[in-house]
C-alpha positions as CSV (number, residue, x, y, z in Angstrom):
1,X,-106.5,-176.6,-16.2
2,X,-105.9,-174.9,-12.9
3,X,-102.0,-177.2,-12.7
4,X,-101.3,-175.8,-16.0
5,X,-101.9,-172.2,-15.1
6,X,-99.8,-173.3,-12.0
7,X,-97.1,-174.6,-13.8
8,X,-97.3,-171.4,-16.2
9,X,-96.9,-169.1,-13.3
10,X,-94.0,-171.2,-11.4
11,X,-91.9,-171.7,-14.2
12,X,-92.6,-167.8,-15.7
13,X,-91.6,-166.9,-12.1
14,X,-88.7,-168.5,-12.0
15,X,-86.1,-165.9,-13.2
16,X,-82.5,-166.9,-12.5
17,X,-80.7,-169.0,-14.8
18,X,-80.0,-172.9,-13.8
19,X,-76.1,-172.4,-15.2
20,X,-75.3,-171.2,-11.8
21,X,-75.8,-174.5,-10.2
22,X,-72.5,-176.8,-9.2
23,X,-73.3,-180.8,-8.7
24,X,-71.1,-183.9,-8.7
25,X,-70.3,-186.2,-11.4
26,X,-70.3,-189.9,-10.1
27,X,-66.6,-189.0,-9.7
28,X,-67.8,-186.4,-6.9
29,X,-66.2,-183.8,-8.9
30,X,-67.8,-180.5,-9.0
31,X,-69.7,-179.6,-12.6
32,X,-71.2,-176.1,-13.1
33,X,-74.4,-176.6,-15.5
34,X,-72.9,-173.8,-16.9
35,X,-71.0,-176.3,-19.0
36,X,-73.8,-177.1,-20.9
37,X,-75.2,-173.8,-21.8
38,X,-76.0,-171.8,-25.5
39,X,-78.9,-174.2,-26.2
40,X,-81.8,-176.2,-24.6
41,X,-81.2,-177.8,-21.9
42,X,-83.0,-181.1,-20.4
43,X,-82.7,-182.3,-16.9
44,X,-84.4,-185.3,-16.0
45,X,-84.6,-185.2,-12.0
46,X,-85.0,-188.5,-10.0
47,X,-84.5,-189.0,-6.4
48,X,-83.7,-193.7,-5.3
49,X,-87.4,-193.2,-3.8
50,X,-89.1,-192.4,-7.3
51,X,-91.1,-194.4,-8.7
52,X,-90.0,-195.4,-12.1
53,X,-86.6,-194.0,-12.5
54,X,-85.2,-197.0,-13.3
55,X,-87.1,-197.3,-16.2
56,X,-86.5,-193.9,-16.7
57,X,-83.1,-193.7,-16.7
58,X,-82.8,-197.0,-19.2
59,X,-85.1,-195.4,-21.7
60,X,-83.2,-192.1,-21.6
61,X,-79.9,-193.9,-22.5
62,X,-81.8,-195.1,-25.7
63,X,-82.9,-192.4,-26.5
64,X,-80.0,-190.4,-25.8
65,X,-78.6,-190.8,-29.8
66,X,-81.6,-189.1,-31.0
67,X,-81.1,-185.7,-28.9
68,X,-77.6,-185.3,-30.7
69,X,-77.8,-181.9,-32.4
70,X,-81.1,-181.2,-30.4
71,X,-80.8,-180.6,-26.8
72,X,-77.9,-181.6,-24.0
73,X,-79.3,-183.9,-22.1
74,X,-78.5,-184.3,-18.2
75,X,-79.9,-186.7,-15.4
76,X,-79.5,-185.2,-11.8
77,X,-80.2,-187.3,-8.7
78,X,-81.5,-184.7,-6.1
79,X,-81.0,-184.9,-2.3
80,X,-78.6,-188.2,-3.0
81,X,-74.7,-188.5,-2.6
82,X,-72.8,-189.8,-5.5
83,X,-72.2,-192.7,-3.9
84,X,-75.7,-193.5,-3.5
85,X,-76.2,-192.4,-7.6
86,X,-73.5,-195.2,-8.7
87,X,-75.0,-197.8,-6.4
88,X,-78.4,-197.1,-7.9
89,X,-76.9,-197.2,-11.6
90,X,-75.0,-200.5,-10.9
91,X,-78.1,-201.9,-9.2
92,X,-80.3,-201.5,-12.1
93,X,-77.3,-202.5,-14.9
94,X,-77.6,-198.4,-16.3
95,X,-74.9,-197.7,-17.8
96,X,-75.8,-194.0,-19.2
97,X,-74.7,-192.4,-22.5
98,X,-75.2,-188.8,-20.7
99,X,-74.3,-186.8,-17.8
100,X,-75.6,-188.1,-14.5
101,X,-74.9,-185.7,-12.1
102,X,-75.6,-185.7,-7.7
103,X,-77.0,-182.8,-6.1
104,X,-76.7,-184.0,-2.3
105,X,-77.9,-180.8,-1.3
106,X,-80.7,-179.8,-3.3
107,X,-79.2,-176.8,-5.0
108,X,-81.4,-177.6,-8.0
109,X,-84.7,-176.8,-5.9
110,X,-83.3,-173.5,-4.8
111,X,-83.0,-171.7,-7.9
112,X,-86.2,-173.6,-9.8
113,X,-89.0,-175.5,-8.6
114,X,-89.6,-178.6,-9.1
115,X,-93.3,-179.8,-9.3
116,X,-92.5,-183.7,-9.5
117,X,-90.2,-186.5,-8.8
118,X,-89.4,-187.4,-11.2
119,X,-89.8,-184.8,-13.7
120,X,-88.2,-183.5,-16.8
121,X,-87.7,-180.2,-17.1
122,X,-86.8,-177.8,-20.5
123,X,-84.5,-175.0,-20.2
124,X,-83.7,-172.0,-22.9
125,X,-80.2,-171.1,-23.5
126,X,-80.1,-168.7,-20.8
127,X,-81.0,-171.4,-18.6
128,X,-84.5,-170.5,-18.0
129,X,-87.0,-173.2,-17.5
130,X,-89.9,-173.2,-20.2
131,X,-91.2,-176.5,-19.7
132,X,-91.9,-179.0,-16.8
133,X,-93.5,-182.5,-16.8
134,X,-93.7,-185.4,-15.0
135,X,-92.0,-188.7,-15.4
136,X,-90.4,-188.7,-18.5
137,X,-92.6,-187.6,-21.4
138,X,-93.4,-190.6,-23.6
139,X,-92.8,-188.0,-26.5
140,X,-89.6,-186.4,-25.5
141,X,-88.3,-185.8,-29.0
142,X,-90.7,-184.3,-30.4
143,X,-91.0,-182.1,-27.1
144,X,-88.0,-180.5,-27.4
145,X,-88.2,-180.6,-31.1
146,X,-86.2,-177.1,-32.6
147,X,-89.8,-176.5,-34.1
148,X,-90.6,-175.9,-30.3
């Protein structure tokens, strides 16, 4: 009870919109999340010491098809180079159907906070979080469901 009222505060807290963070593609080309705005918005975040995101990041290219229409979907690799992303990718044989972006400097972290590694976390069209779990939520369609 008491992480949920914690998560309810950080998130409620959290006030400025994620679509002002710039990352790299695995090209190390700068992307604005901005790019993704006018809808929900789900960012799995890993880091190559998690455990899991392997797993992870396979099961989120199968279910990538079943977002279509739903959300934009976006995998960002915190505190890691792109280099190090596209090793970890080739490593593992992921090749993903969705955006996997590096953010070698944490710029995620400073405008939201992040509770878990990994974690998926929900953001509102103005790029406001609304939801944060850990891992990647077994039930991730229905989750960001436009019932929600």
């Amino acid at each position: 009870m008491f992480l949920i009222i914690l998560t309810a505060f950080i998130l409620t807290s959290c006030t400025e919109s994620v679509y002002e963070v710039v990352l790299k593609d695995l090209n190390g080309q700068s992307v604005s999340l901005g790019r993704f705005k006018n809808g929900k918005l789900v960012v799995y975040v890993w880091s190559g010491t998690c455990a899991g995101h392997a797993e992870d990041l396979k099961k989120l290219t199968r279910i990538t098809p079943n977002l279509k229409g739903r959300v934009k979907l976006v995998s960002v690799a915190i505190m890691m180079d792109t280099e190090e992303v596209r090793e970890i990718l080739r490593k593992n044989g992921i090749v993903p159907n969705y955006p996997v972006l590096s953010d070698p400097d944490g710029e995620l972290a400073k405008k939201v906070t992040i509770l878990f590694l990994p974690a998926t976390m929900v953001f509102n069209k103005e790029g406001i979080p609304e939801a944060s779990y850990p891992g990647l939520p077994e039930d991730l369609i229905s989750l960001v469901s436009p019932h929600k």
